[in-house]
PLY file of the C-alpha trace (Angstrom):
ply
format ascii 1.0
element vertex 182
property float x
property float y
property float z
element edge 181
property int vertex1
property int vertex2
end_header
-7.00 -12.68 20.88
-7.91 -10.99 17.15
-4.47 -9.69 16.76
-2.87 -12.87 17.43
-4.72 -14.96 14.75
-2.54 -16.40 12.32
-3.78 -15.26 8.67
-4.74 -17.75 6.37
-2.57 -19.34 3.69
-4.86 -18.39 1.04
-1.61 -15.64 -0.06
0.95 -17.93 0.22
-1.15 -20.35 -1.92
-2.17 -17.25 -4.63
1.67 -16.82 -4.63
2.23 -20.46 -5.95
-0.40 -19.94 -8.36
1.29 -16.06 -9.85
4.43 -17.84 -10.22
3.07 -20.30 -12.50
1.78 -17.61 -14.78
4.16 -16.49 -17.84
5.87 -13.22 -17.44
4.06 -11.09 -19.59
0.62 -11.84 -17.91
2.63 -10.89 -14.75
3.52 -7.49 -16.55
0.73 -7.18 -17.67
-0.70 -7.32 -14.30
1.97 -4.82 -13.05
1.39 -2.47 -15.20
-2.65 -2.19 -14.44
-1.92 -2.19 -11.02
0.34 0.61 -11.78
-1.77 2.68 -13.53
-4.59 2.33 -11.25
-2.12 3.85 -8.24
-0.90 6.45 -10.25
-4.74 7.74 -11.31
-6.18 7.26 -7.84
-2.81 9.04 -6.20
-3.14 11.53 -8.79
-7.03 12.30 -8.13
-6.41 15.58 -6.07
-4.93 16.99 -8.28
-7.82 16.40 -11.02
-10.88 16.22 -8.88
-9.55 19.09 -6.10
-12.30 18.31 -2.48
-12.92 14.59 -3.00
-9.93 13.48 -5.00
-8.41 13.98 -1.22
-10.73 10.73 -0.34
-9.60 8.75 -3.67
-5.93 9.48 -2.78
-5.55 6.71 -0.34
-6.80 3.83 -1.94
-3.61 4.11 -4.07
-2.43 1.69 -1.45
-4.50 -0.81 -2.34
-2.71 -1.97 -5.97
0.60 -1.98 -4.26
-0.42 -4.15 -1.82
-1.96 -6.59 -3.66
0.89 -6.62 -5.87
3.24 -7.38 -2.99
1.03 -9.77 -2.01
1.14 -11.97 -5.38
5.15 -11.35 -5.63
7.10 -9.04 -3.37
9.73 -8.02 -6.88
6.45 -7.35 -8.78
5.17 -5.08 -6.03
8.47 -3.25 -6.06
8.19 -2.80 -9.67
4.39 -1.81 -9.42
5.56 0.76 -6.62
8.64 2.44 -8.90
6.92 2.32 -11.85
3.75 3.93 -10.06
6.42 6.61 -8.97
7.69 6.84 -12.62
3.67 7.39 -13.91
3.20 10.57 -10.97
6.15 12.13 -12.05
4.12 12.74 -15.41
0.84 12.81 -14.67
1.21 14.52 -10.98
4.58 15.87 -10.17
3.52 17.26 -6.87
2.28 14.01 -5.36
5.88 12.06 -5.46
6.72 13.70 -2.32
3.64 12.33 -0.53
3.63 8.75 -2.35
6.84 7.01 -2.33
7.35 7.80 1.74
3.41 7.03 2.16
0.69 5.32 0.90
3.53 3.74 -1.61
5.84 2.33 1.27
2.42 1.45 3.29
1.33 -0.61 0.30
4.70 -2.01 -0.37
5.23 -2.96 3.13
2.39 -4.88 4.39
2.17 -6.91 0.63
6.10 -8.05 1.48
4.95 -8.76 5.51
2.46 -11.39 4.19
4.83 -13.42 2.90
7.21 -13.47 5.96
4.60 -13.14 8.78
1.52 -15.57 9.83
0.17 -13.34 12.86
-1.80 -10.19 12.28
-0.54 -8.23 14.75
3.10 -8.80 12.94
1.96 -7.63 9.69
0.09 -4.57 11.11
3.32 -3.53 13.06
5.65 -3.90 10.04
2.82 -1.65 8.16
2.85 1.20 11.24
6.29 1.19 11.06
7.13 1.68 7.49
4.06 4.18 7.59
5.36 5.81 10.39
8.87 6.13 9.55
7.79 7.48 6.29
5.51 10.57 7.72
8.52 11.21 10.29
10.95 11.40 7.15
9.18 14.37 5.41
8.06 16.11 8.54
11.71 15.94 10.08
13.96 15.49 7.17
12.43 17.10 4.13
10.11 19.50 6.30
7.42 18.85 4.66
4.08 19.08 6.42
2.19 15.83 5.25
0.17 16.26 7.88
-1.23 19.81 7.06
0.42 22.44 8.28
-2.60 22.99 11.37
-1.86 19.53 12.97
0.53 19.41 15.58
2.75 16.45 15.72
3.38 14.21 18.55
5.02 10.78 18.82
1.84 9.27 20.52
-0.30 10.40 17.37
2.13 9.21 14.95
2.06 5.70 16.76
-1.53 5.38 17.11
-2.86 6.96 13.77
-0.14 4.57 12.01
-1.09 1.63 13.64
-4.66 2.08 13.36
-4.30 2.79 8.96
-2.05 0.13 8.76
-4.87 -2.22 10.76
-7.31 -1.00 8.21
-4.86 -2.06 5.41
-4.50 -5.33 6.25
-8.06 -5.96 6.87
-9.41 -4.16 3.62
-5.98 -6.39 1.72
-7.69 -9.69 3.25
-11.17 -8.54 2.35
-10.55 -7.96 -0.83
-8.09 -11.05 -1.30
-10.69 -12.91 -0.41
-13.29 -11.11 -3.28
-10.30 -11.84 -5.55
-10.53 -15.58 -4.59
-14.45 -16.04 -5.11
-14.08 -13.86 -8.65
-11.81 -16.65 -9.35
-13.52 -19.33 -8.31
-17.27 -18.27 -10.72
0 1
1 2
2 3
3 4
4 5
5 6
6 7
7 8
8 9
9 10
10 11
11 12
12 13
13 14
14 15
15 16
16 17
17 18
18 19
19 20
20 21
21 22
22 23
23 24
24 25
25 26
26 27
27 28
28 29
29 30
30 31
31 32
32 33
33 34
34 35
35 36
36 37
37 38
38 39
39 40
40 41
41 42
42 43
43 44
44 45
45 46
46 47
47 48
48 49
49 50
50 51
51 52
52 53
53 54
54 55
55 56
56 57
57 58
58 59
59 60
60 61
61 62
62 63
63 64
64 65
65 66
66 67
67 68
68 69
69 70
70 71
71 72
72 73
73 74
74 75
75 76
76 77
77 78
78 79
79 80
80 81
81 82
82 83
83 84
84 85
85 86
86 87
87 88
88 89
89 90
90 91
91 92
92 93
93 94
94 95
95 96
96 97
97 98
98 99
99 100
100 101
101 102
102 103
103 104
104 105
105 106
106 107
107 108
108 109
109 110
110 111
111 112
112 113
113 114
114 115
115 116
116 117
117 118
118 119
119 120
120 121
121 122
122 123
123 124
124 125
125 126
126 127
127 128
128 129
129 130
130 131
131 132
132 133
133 134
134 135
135 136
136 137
137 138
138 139
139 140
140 141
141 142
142 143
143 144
144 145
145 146
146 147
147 148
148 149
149 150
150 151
151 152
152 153
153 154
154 155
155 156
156 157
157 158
158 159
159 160
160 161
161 162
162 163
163 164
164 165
165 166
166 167
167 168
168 169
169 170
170 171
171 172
172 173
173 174
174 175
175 176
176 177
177 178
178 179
179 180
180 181
């Protein structure tokens, strides 16, 4: 079955090869991938309509951060938090319990997980438990305050993002690889 197909070690391999690099290319690297989350989590407030769109593919330099070095992701993902708090105060509710943890999350399940379906759950989870903290903790409605919230939703709209994740994270590891490779 799809879901039960171990994922490649082309990440553990990229890993090995991040490592060797000194640590100010890996800052370097950091801080881009910061900046780029910060701007594209940051878009609605610029570009009100379609910076709602942008706003998710903050996820995307977190998790490929993770995926190179799960310390380096965490640093990409506070330092991303550090950059909204300047350039979009309003979005570090929605960020660090979000498309942050999301990011953050399925980069660090890469390096502990072979099957799909293992990295997808540990992404639906984190997701998950993140929405649930601002709509029952904080009280804030992440979700727009015309959704209703059930359990079921939660379950099913976090496992289906988080399958997207992964997929769009291999995709584009993948891109990385044959960039690399020219």
């Amino acid at each position: 079955m799809y879901f039960f197909k171990p994922i490649s070690d082309e990440v553990r391999l990229s890993q090995i090869i991040f490592n060797k690099h000194k640590k100010t290319m890996k800052l370097i690297l950091v801080s881009i991938f910061a900046c780029i989350s910060a701007i594209l989590q940051a878009a609605p407030g610029f570009l009100p309509g379609i910076g709602y769109f942008i706003s998710p593919l903050a996820t995307a330099p977190i998790l490929l951060a993770s995926m190179f070095s799960i310390p380096f992701g965490v640093v990409t993902y506070l330092l991303t938090i550090m950059l909204l708090f300047v350039l979009q105060p309003t979005e570090l509710i929605v960020f660090p319990f979000t498309t942050g943890l999301l990011g953050l999350g399925i980069g660090a399940s890469f390096s502990f997980f072979r099957k799909r379906l293992s990295v997808i759950a540990v992404g639906a989870i984190l997701l998950m438990s993140g929405i649930m903290s601002l709509l029952f903790i904080f009280h804030f409605p992440v979700l727009g305050p015309a959704v209703s919230v059930s359990f079921s939703f939660l379950i099913t709209g976090s496992f289906i993002y988080s399958w997207f994740w992964v997929e769009m994270a291999l995709i584009i590891f993948k891109r990385l690889k044959m960039i690399k490779v020219q």
